[in-house]
C-alpha positions in Angstrom: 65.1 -13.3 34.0 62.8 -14.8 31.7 63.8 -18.4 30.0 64.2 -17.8 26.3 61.8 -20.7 25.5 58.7 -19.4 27.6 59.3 -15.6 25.4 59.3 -17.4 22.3 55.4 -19.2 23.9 54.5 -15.9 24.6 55.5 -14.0 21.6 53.8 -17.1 19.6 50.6 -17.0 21.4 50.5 -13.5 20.7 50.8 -13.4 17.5 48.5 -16.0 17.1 45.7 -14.3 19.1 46.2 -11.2 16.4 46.3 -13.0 13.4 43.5 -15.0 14.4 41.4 -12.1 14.6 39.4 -9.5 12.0 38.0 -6.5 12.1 34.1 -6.5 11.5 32.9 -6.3 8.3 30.5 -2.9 7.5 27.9 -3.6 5.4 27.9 -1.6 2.2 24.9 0.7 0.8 23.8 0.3 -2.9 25.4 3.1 -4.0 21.8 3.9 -5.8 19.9 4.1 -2.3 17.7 7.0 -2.2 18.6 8.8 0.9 16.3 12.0 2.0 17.5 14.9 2.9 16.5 18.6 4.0 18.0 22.1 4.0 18.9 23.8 7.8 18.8 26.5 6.1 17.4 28.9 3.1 19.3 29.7 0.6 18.3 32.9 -1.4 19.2 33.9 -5.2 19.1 37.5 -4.0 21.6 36.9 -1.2 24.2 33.7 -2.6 27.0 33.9 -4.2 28.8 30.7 -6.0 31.3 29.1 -4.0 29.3 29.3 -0.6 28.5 26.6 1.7 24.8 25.3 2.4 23.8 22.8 5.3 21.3 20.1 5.1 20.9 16.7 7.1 19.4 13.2 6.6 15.6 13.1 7.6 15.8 9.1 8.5 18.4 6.7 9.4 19.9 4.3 6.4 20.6 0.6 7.4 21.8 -2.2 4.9 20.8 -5.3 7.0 20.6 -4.5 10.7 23.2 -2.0 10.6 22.8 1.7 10.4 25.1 3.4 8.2 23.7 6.9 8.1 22.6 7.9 11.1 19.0 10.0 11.2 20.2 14.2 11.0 23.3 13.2 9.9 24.9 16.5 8.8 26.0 16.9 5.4 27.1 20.0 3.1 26.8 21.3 -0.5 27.8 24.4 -2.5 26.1 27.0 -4.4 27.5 26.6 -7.9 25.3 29.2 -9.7 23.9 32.1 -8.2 22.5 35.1 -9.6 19.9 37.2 -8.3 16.5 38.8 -9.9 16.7 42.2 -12.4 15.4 44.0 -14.1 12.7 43.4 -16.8 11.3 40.7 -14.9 14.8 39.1 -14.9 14.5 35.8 -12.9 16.7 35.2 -10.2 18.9 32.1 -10.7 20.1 29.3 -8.3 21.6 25.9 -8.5 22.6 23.6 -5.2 24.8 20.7 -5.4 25.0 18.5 -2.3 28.5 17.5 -1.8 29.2 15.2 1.0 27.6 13.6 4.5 29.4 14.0 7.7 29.4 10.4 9.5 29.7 10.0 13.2 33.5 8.8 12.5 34.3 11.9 11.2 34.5 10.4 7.9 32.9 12.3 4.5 30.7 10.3 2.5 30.1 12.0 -1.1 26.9 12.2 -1.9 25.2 13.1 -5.3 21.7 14.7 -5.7 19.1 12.3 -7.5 17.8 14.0 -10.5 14.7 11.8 -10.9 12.1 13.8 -11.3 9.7 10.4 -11.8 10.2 7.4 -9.5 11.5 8.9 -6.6 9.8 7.7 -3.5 9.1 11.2 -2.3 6.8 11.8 -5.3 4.6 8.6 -4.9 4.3 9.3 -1.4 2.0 12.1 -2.0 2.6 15.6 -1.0 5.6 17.0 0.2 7.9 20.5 -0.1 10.2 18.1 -2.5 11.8 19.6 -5.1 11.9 18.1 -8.8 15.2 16.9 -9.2 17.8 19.7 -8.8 17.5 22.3 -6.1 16.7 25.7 -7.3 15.9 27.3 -10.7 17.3 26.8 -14.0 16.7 29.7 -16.7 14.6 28.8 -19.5 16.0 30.7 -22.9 13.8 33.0 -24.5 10.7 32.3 -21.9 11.9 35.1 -19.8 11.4 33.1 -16.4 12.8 30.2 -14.7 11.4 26.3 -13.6 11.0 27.5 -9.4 11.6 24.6 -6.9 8.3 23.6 -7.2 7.7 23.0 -10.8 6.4 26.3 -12.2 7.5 29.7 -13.5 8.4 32.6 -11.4 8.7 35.8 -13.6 11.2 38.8 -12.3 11.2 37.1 -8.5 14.4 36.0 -6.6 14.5 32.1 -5.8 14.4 30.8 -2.3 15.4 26.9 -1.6 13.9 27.4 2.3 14.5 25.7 5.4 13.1 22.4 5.7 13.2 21.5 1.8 13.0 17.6 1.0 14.9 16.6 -1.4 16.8 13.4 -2.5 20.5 12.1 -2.7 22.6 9.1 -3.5 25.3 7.8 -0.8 28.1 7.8 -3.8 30.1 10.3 -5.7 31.7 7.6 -7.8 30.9 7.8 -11.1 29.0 4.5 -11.4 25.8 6.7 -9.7 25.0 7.8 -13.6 23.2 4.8 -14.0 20.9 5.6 -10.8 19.5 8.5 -12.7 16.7 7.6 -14.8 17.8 9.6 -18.3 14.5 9.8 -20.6 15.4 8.0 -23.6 15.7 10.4 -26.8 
């Protein structure tokens, strides 16, 4: 049997050995980091329906100091959220991706949000690349009978196609606060 004094040393030093201790700190990312990303798939206007799942992944690994935080091909997923495909009387197809989230190694999601900068993105100033201006996909232009295509100019009666391998950008936040990482022209 144990002496109640030498229990009482032993519960002491262990208590003291946990509180003594604390868990690492993470560095944080500014919430207005650009991140690039690509699609692992294509996406078609002819073919998608709202409400269905896209993949993409990071192309590079994010670190704030000497940690990574998002590993490079980090898998992440968005959703179609308009989809409508090409018709009649040079009808343009139609077709909007949101990026939702980033799957982490921890399992954990990360929400992302896409960067709608069409100027100042580091993409752009880099030269050429497959990026997209801003959104992914097409938005209808009223009364023009055609729609902006991913790469900044009209496609008349034709479905849209996000393909493979698309560059785009997004922000490693979903909060709210990421509105003042988009650069709104002033009107």
């Amino acid at each position: 049997m144990i002496p109640t004094a030498l229990l009482r040393i032993i519960a002491l030093a262990t208590i003291a050995s946990f509180g003594g201790a604390h868990p690492p700190v993470t560095p944080s990312l500014d919430p207005c980091t650009v991140v690039a990303a690509e699609m692992m798939e294509s996406v078609d206007s002819s073919e998608a329906r709202p409400g269905d799942f896209f993949r993409f992944q990071t192309v590079n690994a994010v670190t704030a100091g000497t940690s990574v935080i998002i590993p490079e091909r980090t898998l992440g997923y968005g959703v179609v959220t308009v989809a409508s495909p090409a018709g009649r009387d040079a009808h343009p197809g139609v077709l909007v991706l949101e990026p939702r989230y980033l799957t982490l190694p921890n399992g954990k999601r990360l929400g992302v949000v896409l960067n709608h900068n069409v100027s100042g993105d580091p993409l752009d100033r880099s030269g050429s690349s497959n990026g997209i201006p801003g959104y992914l996909g097409a938005i209808p232009l009223l009364g023009v009978g055609a729609a902006i295509g991913i790469f900044n100019y009209f496609r008349k009666g034709k479905n849209i196609v996000v393909p493979r391998g698309t560059v785009f950008t997004i922000f490693p936040s979903d909060d709210p606060s990421v509105e003042h990482c988009q650069e709104h022209p002033s009107y």
